[in-house]
C-alpha positions as CSV (number, residue, x, y, z in Angstrom):
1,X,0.0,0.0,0.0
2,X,2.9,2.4,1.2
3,X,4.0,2.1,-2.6
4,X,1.1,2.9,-4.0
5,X,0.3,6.1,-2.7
6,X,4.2,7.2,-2.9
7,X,3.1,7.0,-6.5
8,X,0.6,8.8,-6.6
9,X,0.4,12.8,-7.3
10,X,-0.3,15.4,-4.4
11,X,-4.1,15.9,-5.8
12,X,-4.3,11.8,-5.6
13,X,-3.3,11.8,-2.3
14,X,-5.5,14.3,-1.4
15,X,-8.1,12.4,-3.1
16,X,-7.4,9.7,-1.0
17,X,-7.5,11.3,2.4
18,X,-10.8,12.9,1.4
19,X,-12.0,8.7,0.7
20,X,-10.5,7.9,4.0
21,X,-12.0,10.1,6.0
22,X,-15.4,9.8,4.3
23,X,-15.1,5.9,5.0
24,X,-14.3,6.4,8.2
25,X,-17.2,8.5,9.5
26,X,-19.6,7.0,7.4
27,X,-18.3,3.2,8.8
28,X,-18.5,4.4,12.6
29,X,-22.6,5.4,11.4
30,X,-23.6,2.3,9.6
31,X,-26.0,1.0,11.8
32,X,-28.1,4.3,12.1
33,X,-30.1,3.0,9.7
34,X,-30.3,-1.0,10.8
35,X,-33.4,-2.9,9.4
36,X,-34.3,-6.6,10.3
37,X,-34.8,-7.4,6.5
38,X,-31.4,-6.6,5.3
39,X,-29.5,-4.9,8.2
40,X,-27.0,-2.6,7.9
41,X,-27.6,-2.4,3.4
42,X,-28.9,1.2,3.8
43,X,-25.8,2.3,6.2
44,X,-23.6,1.0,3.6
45,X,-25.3,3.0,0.9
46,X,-24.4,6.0,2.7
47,X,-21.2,5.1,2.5
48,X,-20.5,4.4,-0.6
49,X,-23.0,7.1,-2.0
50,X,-19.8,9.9,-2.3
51,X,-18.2,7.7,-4.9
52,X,-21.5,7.4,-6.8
53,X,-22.6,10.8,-7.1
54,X,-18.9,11.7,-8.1
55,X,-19.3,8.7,-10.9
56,X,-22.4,9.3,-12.5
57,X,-22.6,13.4,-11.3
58,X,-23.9,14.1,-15.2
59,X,-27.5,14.2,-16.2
60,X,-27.6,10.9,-18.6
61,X,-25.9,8.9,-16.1
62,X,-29.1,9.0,-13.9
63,X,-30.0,5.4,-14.8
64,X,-26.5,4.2,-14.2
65,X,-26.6,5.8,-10.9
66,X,-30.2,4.1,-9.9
67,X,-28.3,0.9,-10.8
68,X,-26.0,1.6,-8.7
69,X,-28.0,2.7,-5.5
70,X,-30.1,-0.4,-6.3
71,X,-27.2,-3.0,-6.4
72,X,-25.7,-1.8,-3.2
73,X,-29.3,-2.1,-1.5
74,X,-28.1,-6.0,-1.2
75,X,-27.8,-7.6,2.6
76,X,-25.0,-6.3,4.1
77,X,-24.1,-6.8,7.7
78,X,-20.6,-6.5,9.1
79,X,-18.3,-4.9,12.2
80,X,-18.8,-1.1,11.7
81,X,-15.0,-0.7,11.9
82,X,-13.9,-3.5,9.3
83,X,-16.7,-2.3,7.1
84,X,-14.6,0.7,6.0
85,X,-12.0,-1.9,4.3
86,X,-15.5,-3.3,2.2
87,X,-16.8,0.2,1.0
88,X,-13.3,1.4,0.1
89,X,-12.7,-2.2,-1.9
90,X,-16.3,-1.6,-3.7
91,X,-15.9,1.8,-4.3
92,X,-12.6,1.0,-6.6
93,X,-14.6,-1.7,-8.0
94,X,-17.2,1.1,-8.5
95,X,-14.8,3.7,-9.9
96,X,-13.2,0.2,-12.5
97,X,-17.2,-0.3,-13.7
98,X,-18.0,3.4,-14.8
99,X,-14.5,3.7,-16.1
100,X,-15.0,0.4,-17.9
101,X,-17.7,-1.3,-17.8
102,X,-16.8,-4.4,-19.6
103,X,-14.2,-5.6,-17.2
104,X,-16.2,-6.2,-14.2
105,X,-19.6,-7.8,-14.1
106,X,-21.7,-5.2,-11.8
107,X,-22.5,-8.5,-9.6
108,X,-19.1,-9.1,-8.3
109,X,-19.5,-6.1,-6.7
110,X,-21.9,-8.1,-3.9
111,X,-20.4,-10.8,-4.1
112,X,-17.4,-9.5,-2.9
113,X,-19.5,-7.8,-0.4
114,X,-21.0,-11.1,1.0
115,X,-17.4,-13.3,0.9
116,X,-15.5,-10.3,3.1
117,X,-18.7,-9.9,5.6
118,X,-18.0,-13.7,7.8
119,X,-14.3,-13.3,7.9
120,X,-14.4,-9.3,8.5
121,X,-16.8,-10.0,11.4
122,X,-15.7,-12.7,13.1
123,X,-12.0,-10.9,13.2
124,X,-14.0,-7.4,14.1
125,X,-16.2,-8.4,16.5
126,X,-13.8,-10.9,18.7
127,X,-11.4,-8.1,18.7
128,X,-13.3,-5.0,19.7
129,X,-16.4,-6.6,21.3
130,X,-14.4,-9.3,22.5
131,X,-10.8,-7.6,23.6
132,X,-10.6,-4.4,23.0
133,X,-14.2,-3.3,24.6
134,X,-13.7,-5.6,27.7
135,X,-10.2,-4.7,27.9
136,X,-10.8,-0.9,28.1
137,X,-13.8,-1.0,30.5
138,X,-12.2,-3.1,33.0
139,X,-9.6,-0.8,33.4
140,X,-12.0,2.2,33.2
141,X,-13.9,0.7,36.0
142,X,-11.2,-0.3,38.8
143,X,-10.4,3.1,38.3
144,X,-14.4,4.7,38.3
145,X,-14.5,2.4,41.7
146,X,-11.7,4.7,43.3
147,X,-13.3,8.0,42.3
148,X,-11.1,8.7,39.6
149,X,-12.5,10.8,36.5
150,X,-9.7,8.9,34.7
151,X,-11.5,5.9,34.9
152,X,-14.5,6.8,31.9
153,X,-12.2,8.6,30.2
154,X,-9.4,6.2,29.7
155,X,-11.7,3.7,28.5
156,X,-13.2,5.7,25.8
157,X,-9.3,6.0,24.8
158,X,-8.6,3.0,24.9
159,X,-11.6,1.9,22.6
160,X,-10.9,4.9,20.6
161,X,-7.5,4.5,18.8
162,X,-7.4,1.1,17.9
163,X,-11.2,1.6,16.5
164,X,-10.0,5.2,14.8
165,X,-6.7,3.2,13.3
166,X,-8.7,0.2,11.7
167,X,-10.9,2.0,10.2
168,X,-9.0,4.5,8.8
169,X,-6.2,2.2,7.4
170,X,-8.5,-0.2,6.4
171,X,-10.3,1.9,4.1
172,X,-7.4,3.3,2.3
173,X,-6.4,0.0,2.5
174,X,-9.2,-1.5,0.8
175,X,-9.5,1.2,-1.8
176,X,-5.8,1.1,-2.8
177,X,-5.7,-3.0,-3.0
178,X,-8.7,-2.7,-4.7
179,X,-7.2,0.1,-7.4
180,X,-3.5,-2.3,-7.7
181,X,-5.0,-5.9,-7.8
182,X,-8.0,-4.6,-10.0
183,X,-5.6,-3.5,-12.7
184,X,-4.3,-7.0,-12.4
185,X,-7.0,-9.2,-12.7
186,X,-8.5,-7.2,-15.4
187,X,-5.4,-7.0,-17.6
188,X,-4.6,-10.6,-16.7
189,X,-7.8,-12.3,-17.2
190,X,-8.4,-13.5,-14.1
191,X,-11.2,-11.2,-13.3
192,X,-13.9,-14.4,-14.1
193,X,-11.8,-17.0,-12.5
194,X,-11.4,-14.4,-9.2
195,X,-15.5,-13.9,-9.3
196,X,-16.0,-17.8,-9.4
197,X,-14.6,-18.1,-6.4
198,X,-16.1,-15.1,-4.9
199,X,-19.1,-16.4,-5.4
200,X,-18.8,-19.5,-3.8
201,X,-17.0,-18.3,-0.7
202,X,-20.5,-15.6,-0.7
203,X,-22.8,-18.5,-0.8
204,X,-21.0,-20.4,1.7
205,X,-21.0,-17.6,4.4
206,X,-25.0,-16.9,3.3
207,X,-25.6,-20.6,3.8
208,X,-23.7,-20.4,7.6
209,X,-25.5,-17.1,8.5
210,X,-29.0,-19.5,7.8
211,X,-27.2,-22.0,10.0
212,X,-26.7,-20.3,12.7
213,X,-29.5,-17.2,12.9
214,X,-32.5,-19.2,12.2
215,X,-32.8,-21.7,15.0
216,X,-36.4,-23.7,14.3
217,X,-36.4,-27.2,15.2
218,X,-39.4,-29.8,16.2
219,X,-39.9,-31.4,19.4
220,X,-41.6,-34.4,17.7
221,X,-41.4,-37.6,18.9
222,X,-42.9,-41.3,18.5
223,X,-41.8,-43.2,21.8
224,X,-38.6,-43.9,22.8
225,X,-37.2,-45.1,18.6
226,X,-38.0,-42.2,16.7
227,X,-37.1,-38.4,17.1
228,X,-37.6,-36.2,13.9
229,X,-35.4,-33.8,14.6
230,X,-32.6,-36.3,14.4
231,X,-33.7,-38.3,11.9
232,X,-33.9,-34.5,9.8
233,X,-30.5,-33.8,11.0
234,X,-29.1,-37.3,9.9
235,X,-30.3,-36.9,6.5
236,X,-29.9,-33.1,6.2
237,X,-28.6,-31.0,8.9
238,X,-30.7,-27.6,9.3
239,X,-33.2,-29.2,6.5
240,X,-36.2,-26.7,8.3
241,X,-34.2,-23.5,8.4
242,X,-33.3,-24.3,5.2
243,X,-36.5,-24.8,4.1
244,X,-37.9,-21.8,6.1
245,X,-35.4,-19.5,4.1
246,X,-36.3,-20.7,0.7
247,X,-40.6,-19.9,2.1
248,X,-39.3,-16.3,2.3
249,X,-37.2,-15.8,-0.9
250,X,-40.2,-17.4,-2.4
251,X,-42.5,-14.9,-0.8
252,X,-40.5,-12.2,-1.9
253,X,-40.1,-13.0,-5.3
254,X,-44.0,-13.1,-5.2
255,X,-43.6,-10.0,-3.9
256,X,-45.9,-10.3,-1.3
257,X,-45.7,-7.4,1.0
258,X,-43.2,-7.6,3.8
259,X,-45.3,-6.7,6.6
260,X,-47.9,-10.1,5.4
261,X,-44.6,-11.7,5.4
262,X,-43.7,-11.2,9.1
263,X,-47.1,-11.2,10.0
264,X,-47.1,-15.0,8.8
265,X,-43.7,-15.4,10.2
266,X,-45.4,-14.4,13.9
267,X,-48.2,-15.9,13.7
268,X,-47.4,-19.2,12.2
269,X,-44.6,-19.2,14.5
270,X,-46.8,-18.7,17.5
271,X,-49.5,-21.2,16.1
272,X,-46.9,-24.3,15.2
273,X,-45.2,-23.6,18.5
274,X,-48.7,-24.3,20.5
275,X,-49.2,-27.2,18.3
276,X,-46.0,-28.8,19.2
277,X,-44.5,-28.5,16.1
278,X,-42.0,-26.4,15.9
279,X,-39.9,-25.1,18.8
């Protein structure tokens, strides 16, 4: 990275900065917007919606610019302060597509989105939820406990920097990587070969997220031999969240109104639940 932006001019640099910042601030407010249908996609708009407007800023670009609000209305859920390394890797995906539109299929764009989001959390949130958080508080509060005013204010500090540093690095980061290796696939060919496996490594952390956020299982039994649940499980583990996630794309490719949707979702919950068949 270093030897990238050595290379650049004084008004890239200061292009950059501008980028940095802007991912930065606009990382740390992602979840102001947070929906239970596709969490945090209209936070990350936000964040990416600077590169955009600069992209398609002329009057007969409009549509190109819908398409890309639209595309980036995908699910998107990761760690606030590793999210800044994802919007400055689209955004140079972003700038690649308008400047060419024939190297990149528009797709790749989420589904580099989707294979970053598992790793990107499970790294963020164990480190600032899990260390860093923790770490800063427990110091903050032996010394609150003593009637120091040191104590609130060195753990904001101490949550602070690494926070500030991650996400500030990891969005120039992300959007200089993005600008060398992009230049690289694209010249090289590789750029289908690179997406194939994107895509795979997208649907494999969509299929875990279904693994482990939707938790429905049946308590039916037939004496002492035969437990469904098991008998599910032996022939496809998670076969009813599974099956449960498949209802709702279905649903929303009827496009059947969201609010029916978890209406059904409640009240067929509730209703299978007294029955005994789910749980």
């Amino acid at each position: 990275m270093a030897d990238s932006i050595k290379s650049m001019t004084p008004a890239q640099k200061k292009d950059l900065r501008k980028k940095s910042w802007s991912f930065l601030w606009r990382s740390w407010a992602i979840q102001a917007s947070w929906n239970y249908e596709r969490q945090m996609n209209m936070g990350f708009l936000w964040g990416i919606a600077p590169t955009l407007n600069k992209l398609y800023s002329k009057p007969e670009d409009l549509e190109k610019k819908k398409a890309a609000y639209q595309r980036h209305m995908a699910f998107y859920n990761c760690t606030p302060q590793t999210s800044s390394f994802v919007l400055g890797l689209a955004a140079s995906m972003e700038e690649q597509y308008a400047k060419d539109p024939s190297s990149i299929d528009p797709e790749s764009i989420n589904a580099v989105k989707s294979s970053l989001m598992g790793p990107l959390s499970g790294v963020g949130d164990s480190f600032f939820q899990g260390t860093i958080r923790i770490l800063a508080f427990s110091l903050g509060i032996n010394l609150a406990r003593q009637g120091s005013i040191l104590g609130p204010i060195l753990a904001m500090i101490i949550s602070i920097i690494p926070s500030f540093a991650v996400t500030y690095w990891g969005g120039q980061f992300g959007y200089t990587a993005g600008k060398k290796y992009l230049k690289v696939l694209t010249g090289g060919g590789l750029m289908s070969r690179v997406m194939y496996l994107v895509n795979i490594v997208g649907l494999m952390v969509i299929g875990a997220m279904i693994a482990s956020m939707i938790g429905i299982t049946t308590p039916i039994k037939m004496g002492a031999a035969f437990n469904l649940q098991k008998t599910l499980d032996s022939i496809f583990p998670q076969m009813i969240p599974l099956a449960f996630t498949f209802l709702m794309y279905w649903m929303l490719r009827k496009k059947i109104n969201t609010g029916w949707i978890l209406l059904f979702c409640i009240g067929g919950g509730i209703l299978l639940s007294v029955l005994g068949i789910f749980k």
